[in-house]
N, C-alpha and C positions, 0 to 999 in steps of 0.2 A: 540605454536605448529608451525607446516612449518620446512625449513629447516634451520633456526637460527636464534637465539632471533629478534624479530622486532626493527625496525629502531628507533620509537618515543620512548620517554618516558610511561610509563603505566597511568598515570595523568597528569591532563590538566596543560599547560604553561599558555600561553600566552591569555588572555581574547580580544574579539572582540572589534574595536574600537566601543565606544559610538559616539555618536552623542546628544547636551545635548539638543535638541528641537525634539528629537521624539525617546526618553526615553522608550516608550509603544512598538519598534521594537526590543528591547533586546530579545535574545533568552538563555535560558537557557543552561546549558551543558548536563545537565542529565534532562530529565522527567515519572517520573514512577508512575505509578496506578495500582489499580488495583480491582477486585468485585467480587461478587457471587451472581448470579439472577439464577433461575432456578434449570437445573441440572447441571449447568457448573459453574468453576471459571474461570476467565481470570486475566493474569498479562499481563502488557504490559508497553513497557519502547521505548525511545529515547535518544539517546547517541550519543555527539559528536565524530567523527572520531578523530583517534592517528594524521592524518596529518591537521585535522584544528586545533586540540587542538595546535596541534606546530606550525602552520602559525599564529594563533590569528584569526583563521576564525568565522564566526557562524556555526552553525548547519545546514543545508540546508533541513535535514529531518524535516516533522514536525508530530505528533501525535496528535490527538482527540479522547477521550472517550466521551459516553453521553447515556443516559436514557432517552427511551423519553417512556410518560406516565407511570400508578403507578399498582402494582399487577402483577397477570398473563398477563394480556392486553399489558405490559411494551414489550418494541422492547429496545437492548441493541445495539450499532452503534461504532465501531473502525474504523476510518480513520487516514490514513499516508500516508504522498507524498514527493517526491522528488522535490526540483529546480532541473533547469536546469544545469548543470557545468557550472564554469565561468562567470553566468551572474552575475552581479551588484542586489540585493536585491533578489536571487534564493532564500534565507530561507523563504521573504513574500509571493512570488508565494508558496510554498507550504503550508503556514498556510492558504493562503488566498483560496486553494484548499480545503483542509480539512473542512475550514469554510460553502463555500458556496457547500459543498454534505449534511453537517450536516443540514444545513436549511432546503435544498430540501429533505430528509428522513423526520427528524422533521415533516413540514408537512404535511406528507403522511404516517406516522408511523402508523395512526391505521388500514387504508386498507393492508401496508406489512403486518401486524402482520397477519391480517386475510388470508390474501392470504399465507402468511408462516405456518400458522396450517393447513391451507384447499390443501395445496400442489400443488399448484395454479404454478409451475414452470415457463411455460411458457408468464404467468400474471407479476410475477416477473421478469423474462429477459426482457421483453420488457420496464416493466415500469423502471427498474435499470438503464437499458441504456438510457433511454430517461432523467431522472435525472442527470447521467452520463456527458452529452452530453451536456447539458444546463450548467450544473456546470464548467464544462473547459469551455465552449463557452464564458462563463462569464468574467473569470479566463483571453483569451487569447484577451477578449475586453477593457481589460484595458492596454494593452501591449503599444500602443500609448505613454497614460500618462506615462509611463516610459521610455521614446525614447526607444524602443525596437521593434522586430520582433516582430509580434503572437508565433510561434516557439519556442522563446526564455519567454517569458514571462509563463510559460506553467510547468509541473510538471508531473511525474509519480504518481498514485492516488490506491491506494488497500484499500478494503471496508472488514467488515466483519457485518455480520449482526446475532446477536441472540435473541432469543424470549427469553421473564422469563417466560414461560407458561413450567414447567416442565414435563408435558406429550405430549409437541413438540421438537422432536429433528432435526430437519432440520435446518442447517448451512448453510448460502447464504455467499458466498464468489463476487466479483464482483470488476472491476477497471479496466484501462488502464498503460501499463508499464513495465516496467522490474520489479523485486521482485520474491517471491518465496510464494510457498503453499504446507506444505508437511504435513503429518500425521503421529504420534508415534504410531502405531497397534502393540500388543505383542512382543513389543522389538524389532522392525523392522521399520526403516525410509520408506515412499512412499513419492513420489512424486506426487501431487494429483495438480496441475498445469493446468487449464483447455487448453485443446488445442486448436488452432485459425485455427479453420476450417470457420471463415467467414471473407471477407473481410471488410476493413474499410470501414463506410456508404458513404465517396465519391471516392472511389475507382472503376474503370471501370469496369465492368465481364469482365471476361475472354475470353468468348466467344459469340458469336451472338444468339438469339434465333434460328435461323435456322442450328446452330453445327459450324458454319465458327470459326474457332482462329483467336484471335486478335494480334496483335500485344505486345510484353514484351513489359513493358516500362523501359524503360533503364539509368533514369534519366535523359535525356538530355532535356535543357531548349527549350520549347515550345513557337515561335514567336507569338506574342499578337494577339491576332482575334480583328477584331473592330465589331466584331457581339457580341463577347461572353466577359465577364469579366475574368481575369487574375487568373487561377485555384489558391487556397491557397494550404497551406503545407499540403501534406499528414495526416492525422491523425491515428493514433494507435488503432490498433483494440482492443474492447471490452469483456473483457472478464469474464466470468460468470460462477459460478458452485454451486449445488444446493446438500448436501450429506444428508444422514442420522447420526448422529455420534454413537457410540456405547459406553456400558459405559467402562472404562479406557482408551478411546481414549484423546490422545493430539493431537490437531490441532495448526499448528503453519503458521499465517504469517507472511511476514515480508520484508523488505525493498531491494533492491542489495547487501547492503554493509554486511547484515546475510544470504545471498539467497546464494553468492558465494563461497565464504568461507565453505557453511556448503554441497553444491555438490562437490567443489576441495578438501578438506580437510577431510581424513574420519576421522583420530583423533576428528574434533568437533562434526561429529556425534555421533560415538561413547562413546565422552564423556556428551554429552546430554543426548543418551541414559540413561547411568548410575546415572545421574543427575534425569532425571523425568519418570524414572521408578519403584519407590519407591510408598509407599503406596499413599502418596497424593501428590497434589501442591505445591511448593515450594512456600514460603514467599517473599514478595517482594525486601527485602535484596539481600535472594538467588536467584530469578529470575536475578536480577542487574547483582550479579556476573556472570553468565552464561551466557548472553548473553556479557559478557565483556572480554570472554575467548578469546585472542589477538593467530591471525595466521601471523606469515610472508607474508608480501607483500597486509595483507586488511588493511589497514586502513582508509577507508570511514566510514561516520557515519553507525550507525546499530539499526533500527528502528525495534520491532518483536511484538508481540500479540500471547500469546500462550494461549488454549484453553484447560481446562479438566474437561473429562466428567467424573461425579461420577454414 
């Protein structure tokens, strides 16, 4: 699709160099899963970009599935993250994102569940972000050991969170980052993207308690206080959305490199559309191919989790 055949080849070239004493950082080209808990299925896949597959790059997106506890009780958890561009080992910043949200869910899996059926929203934002928050914190504490910024050592991160209790349909969506959150309603794409009406937790207000404006800030680099420590790098605000789903609703997340493509490009809506509007779910073959459907000018990896409800 776009406006003339894409640049790369449509399958991978060039494989990533190894390194034969740490074997265990190999990233695959494709990774795809997928389940049925509840009243929902989900597939969800990772896929190298047309332009690392031809550089011999890795994958820089990473994917997580997981289950945590057994029954209705069970909490179902997709996480995918981006590196950073350019940096030296970006694909382990994002596995290593993915890993340590999973832990911190994991252990708090059976209060979500609960707060996810009791509709506890507000219980939930705050705790998501507080796990959030911890988990990068984590992620940009080890940036040192790889001579690197905080910054740099760092990842876009989008969560999705489902109950297998079948008579809970509340969808917690939650992350930091660019990507995309859209929903297939009666043959109709929305964009359901929560908006960032709050600022980052170390961000100034705006304004004074007594109404005074503050000054923009404008970027410019800030001379050192020897009263105060040298502010760090901005961080990305939080964002959180809590829906009901309906049944034949498809919910789809998904990484930049499907979020862009699938706003600039109507042909790939469109032909999604016509793809998972059919009576059920596609298999995981055909989920593969759809999310593989090449536009001129994307070739970044394309990380997605699509969501249907019966």
């Amino acid at each position: 699709m776009g406006s003339g055949p894409p640049t790369y080849d449509p399958e991978p070239t060039a494989l990533p160099v190894a390194d034969p004493e740490d074997l265990a950082g190999l990233v695959a080209d494709t990774v795809l899963d997928g389940a049925h808990h509840g009243s929902c299925v989900l597939r969800a896949v990772s896929v190298r970009g047309d332009s690392a597959r031809y550089r011999g790059e890795p994958r820089r997106d990473a994917l997580l599935t997981a289950r945590f506890g057994a029954g209705e009780e069970a909490l179902v958890l997709v996480a995918m993250a981006t590196g950073v561009r350019a940096t030296p080992g970006a694909h382990r910043a994002a596995a290593e994102a993915c890993a340590w949200i999973a832990r911190a869910v994991g252990r708090s899996h059976s209060r979500l569940a609960e707060d996810l059926r009791a509709g506890r929203r507000g219980d939930l934002k705050s705790g998501l972000h507080r796990l959030t928050d911890r988990s990068l914190g984590r992620l940009r504490a080890g940036a040192a050991d790889q001579g690197l910024r905080p910054e740099e050592w760092s990842a876009s991160l989008r969560c999705l969170l489902l109950p297998a209790d079948p008579g809970c349909r509340t969808r917690v969506f939650f992350g930091v980052g660019a990507g995309g959150l859209f929903r297939l309603r009666d043959g109709v794409w929305q964009t359901v993207e929560p908006q960032l009406t709050e600022m980052a937790p170390d961000a100034p207000p705006a304004e004074t308690p007594e109404g005074d404006r503050l000054t923009m800030d404008l970027g410019l680099p800030v001379p050192p206080s020897p009263y105060e420590p040298a502010p760090g790098p901005p961080r990305a605000p939080f964002r959180f959305r809590a829906s009901v789903a309906r049944p034949g609703d498809t919910l789809l997340m998904c990484t930049d490199g499907l979020a862009a493509p699938l706003r600039d490009e109507p042909g790939l809506s469109a032909h999604l559309t016509d793809r998972w509007s059919a009576a059920g779910p596609p298999g995981l073959t055909a989920f593969l191919a759809d999310i593989q459907m090449r536009v001129k000018g994307y070739a970044d990896d394309r990380t997605a989790a699509a969501v249907w409800e019966a």
